[in-house]
MMTF fields as JSON, N, C-alpha, C and O atoms, coordinates in Angstrom:
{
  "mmtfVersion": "1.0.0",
  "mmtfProducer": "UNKNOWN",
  "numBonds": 371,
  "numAtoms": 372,
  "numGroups": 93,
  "numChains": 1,
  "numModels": 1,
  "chainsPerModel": [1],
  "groupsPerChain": [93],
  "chainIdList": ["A"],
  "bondAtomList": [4, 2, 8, 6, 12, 10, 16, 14, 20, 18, 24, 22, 28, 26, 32, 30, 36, 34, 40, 38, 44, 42, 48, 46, 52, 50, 56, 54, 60, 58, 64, 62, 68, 66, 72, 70, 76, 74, 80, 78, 84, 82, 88, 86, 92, 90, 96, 94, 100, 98, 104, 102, 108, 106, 112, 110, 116, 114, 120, 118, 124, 122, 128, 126, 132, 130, 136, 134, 140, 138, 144, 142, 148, 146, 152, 150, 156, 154, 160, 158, 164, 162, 168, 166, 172, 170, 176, 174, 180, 178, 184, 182, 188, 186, 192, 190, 196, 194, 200, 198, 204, 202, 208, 206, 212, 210, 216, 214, 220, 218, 224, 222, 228, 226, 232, 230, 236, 234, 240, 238, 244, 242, 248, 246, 252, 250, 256, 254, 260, 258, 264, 262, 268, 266, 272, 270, 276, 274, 280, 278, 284, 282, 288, 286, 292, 290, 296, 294, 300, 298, 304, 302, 308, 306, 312, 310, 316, 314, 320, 318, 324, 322, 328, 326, 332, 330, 336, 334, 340, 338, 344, 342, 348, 346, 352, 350, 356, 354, 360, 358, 364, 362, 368, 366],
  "bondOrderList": [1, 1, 1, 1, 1, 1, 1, 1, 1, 1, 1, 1, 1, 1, 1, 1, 1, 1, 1, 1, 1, 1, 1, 1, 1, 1, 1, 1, 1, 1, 1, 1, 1, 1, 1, 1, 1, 1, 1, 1, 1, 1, 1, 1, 1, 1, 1, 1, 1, 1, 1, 1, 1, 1, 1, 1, 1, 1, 1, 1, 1, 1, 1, 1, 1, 1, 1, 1, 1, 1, 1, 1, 1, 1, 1, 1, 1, 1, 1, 1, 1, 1, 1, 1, 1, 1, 1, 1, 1, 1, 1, 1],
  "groupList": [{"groupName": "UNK", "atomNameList": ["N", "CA", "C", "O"], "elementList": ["N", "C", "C", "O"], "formalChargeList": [0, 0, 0, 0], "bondAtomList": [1, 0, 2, 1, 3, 2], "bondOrderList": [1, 1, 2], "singleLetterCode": "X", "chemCompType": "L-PEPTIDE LINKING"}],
  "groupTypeList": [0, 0, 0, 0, 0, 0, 0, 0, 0, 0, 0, 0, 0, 0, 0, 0, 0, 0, 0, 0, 0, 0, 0, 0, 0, 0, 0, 0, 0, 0, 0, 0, 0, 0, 0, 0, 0, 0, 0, 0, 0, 0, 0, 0, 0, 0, 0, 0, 0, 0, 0, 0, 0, 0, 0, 0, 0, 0, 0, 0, 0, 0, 0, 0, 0, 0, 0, 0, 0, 0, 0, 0, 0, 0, 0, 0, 0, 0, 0, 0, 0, 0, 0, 0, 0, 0, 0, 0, 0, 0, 0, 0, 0],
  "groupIdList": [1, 2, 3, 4, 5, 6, 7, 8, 9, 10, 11, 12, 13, 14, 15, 16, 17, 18, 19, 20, 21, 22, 23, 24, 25, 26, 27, 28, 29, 30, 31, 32, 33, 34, 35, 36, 37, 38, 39, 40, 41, 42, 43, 44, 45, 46, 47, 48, 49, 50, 51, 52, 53, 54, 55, 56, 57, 58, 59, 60, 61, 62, 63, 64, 65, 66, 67, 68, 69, 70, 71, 72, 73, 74, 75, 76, 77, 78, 79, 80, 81, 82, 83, 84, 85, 86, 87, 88, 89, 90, 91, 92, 93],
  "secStructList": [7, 7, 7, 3, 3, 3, 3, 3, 3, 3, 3, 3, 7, 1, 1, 7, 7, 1, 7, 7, 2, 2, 2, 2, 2, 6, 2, 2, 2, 2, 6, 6, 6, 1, 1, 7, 3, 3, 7, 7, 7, 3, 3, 3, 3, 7, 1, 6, 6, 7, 3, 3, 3, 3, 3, 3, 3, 3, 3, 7, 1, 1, 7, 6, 6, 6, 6, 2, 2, 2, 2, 2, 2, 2, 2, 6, 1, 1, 1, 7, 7, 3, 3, 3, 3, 3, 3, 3, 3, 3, 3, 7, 7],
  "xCoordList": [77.095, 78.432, 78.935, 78.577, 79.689, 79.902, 81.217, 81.82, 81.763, 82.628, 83.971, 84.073, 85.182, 86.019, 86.545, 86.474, 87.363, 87.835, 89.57, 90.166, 90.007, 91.8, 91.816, 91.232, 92.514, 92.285, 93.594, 94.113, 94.305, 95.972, 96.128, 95.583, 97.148, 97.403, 98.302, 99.209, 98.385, 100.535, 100.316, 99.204, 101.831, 102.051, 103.707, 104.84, 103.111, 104.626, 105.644, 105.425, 106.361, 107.066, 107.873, 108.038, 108.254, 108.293, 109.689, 109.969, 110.921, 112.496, 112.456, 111.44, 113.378, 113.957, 114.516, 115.333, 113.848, 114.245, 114.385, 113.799, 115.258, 114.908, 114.775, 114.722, 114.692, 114.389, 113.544, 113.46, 112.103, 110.609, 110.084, 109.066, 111.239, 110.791, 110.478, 109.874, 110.855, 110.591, 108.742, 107.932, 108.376, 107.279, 106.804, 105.646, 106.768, 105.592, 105.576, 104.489, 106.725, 106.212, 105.53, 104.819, 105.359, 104.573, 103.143, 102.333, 102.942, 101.626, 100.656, 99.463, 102.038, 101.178, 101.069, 100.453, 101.728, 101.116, 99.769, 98.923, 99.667, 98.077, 97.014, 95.983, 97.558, 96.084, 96.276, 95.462, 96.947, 97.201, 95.476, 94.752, 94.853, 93.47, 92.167, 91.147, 92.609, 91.226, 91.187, 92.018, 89.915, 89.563, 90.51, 90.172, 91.775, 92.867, 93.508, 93.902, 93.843, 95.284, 96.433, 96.144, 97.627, 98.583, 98.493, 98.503, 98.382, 98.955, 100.004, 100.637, 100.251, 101.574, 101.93, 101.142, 102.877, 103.616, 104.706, 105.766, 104.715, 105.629, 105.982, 105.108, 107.348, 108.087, 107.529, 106.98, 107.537, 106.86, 108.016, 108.44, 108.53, 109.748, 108.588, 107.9, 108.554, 107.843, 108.534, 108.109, 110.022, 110.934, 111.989, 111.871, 113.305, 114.414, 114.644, 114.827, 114.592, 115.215, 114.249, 114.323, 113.25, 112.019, 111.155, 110.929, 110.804, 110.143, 108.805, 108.999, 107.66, 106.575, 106.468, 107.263, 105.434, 104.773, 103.598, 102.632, 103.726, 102.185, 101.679, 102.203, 100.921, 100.543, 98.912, 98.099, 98.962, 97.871, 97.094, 97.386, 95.822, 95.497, 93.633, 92.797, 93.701, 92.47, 91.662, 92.255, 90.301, 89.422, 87.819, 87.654, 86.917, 85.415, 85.259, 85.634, 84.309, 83.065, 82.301, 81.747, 81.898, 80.443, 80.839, 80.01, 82.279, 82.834, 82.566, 82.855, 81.93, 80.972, 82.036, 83.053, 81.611, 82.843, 83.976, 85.092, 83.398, 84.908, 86.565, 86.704, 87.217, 88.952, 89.218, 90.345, 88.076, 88.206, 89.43, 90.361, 88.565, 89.31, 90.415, 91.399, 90.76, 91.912, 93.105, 94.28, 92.72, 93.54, 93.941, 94.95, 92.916, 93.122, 94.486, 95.513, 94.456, 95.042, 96.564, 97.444, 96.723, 97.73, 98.276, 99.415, 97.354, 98.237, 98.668, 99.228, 98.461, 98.498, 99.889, 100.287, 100.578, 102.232, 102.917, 102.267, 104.239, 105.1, 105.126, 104.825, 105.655, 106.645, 105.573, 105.928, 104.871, 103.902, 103.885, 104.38, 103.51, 103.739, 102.454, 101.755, 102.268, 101.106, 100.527, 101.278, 98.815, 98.882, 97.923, 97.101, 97.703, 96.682, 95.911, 96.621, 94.686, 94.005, 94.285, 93.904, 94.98, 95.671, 94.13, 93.869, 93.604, 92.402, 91.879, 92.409, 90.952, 89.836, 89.378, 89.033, 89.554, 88.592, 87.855, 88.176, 86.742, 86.344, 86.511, 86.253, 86.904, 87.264, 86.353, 86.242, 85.669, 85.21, 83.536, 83.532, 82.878, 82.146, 81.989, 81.072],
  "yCoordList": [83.113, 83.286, 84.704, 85.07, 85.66, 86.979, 86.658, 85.635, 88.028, 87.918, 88.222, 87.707, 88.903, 89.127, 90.193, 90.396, 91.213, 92.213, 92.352, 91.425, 92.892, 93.16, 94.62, 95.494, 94.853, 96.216, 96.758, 96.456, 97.858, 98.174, 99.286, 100.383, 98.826, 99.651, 100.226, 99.6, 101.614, 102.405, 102.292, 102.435, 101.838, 101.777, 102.658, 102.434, 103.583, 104.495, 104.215, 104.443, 103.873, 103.612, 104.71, 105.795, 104.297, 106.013, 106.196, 107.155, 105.282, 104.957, 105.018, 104.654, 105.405, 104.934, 103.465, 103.022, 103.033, 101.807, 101.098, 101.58, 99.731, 99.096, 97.781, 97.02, 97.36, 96.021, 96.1, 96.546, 95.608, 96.064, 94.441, 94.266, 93.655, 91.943, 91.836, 90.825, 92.921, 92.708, 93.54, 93.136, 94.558, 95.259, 94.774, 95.04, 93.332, 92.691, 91.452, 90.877, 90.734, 90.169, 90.771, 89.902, 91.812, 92.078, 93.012, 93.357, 93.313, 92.91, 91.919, 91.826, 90.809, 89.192, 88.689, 87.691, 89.465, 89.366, 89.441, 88.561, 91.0, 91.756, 91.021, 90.724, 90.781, 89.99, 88.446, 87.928, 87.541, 86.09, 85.96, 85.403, 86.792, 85.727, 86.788, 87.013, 87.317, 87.462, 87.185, 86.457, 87.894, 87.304, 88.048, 87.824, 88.982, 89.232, 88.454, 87.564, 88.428, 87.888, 88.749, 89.295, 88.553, 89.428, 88.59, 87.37, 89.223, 88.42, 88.717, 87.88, 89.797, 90.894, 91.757, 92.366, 92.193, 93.325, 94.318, 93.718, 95.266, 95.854, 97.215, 97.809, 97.588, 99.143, 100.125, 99.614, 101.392, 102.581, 103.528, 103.652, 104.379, 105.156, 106.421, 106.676, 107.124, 108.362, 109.571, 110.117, 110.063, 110.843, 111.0, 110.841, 111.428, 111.789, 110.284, 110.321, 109.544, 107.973, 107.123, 105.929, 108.167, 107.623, 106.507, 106.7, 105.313, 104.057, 103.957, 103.786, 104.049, 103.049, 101.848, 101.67, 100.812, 99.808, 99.851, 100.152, 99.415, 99.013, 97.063, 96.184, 96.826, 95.674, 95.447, 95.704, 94.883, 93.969, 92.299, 91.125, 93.13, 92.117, 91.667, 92.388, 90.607, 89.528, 90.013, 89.856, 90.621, 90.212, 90.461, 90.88, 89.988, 89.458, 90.737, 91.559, 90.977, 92.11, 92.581, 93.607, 91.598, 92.328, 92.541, 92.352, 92.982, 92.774, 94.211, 95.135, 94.387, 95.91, 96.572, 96.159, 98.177, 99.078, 99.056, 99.511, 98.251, 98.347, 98.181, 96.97, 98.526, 98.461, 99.25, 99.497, 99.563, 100.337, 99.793, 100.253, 98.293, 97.421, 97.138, 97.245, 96.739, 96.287, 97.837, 97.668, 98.832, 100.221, 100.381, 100.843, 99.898, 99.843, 99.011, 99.556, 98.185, 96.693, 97.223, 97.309, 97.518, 98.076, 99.279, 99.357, 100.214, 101.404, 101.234, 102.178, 100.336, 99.719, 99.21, 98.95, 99.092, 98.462, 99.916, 100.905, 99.664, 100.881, 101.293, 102.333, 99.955, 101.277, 101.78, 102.142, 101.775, 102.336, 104.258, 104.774, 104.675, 106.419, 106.938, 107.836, 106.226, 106.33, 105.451, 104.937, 105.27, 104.846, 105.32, 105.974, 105.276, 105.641, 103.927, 102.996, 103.889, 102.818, 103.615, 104.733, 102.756, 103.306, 102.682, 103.448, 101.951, 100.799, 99.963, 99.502, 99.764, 98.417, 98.026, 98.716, 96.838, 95.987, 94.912, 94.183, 94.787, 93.417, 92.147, 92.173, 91.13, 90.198, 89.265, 88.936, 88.772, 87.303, 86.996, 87.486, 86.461, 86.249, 84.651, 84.562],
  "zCoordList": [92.529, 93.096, 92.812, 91.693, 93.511, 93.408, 93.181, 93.504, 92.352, 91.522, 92.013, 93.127, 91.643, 92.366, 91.664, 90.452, 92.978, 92.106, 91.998, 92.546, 91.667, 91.863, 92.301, 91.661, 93.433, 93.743, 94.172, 95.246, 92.99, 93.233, 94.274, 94.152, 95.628, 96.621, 96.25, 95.702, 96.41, 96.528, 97.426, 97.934, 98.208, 99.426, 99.465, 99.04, 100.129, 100.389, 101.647, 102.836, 101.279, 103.19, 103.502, 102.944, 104.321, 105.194, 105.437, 106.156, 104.868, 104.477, 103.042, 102.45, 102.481, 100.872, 101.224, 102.032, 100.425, 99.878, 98.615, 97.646, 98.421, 97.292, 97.353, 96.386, 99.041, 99.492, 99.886, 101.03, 98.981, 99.301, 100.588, 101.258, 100.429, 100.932, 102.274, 102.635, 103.309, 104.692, 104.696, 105.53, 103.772, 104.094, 103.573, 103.894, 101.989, 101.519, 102.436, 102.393, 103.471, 104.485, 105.454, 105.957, 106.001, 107.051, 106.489, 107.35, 105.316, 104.258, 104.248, 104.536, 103.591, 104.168, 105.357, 105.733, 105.95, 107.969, 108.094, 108.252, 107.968, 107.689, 107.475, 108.079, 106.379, 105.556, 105.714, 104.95, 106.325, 106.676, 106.87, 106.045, 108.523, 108.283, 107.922, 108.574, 106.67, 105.673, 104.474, 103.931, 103.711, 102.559, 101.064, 99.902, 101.484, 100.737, 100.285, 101.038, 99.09, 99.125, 97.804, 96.74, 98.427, 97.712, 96.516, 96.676, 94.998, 93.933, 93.232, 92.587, 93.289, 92.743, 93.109, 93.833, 92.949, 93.373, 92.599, 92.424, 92.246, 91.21, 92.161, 92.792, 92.155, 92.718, 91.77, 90.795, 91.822, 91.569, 92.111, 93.26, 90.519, 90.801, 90.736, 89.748, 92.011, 92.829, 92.168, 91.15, 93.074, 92.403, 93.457, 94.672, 92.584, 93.024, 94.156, 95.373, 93.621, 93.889, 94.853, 95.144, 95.292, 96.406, 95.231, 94.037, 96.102, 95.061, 96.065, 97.268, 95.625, 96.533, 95.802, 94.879, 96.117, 95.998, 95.752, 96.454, 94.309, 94.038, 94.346, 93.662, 95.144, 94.962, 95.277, 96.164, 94.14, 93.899, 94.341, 94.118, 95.174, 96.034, 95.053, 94.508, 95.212, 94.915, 96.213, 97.28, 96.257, 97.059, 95.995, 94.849, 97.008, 96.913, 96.912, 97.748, 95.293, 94.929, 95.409, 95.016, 96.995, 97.278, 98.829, 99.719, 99.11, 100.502, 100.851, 100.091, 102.179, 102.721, 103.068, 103.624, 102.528, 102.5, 101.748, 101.995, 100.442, 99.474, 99.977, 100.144, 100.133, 99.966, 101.438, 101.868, 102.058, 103.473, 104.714, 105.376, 104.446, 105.721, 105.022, 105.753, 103.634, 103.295, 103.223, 102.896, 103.472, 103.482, 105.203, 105.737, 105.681, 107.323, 107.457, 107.864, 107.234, 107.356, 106.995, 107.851, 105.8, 105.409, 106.107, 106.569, 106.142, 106.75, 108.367, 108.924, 108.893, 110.2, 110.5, 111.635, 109.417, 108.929, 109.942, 110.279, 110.222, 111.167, 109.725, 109.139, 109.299, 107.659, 106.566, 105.444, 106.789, 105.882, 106.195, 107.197, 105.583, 105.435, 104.911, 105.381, 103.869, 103.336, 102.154, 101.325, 102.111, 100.702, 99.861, 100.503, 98.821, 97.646, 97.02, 96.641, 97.047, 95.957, 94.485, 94.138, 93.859, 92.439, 91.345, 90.418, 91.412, 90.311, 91.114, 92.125, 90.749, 91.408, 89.654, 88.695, 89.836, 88.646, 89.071, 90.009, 88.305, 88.245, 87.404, 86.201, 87.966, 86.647, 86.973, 88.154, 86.126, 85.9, 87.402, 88.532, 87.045, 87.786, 88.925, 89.742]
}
């Protein structure tokens, strides 16, 4: 059985905000039919009052092209601006 990894997105949106709840619903839009799933989510003070999003998604270790499709997926959002893969781990087999 292959293992799984946690892999942390910044997700910058392209408004100041501090109501992150409409862009982690249309996140879990994104990823509704694949092998993602959102498990957390924490704000990220950038500077001078600008916040991104870090969240942390569960996917499969041996999925081709690493975090490629799941960066696609995401940056595909209107409000997205930009993002960075912040960590990839592996936990548990």
């Amino acid at each position: 059985m292959a293992g799984k990894v946690i892999a942390v997105i910044r997700v910058y949106p392209k408004e100041l905000t501090e109501n992150f709840e409409p862009l982690l619903n249309k996140v879990q839009n994104a990823i509704r039919n694949s092998v993602y799933e959102l498990v957390k989510w924490e704000a990220t003070d950038i500077a001078f009052g600008y916040k991104a999003l870090d969240i942390y998604f569960l996917m499969p270790e041996d999925i081709e092209r690493g975090t490629e499709e799941l960066e696609e997926l995401v940056k595909s959002i209107d409000e997205v601006d930009n993002i960075d893969v912040i960590y990839v781990t592996r936990i548990g087999a």
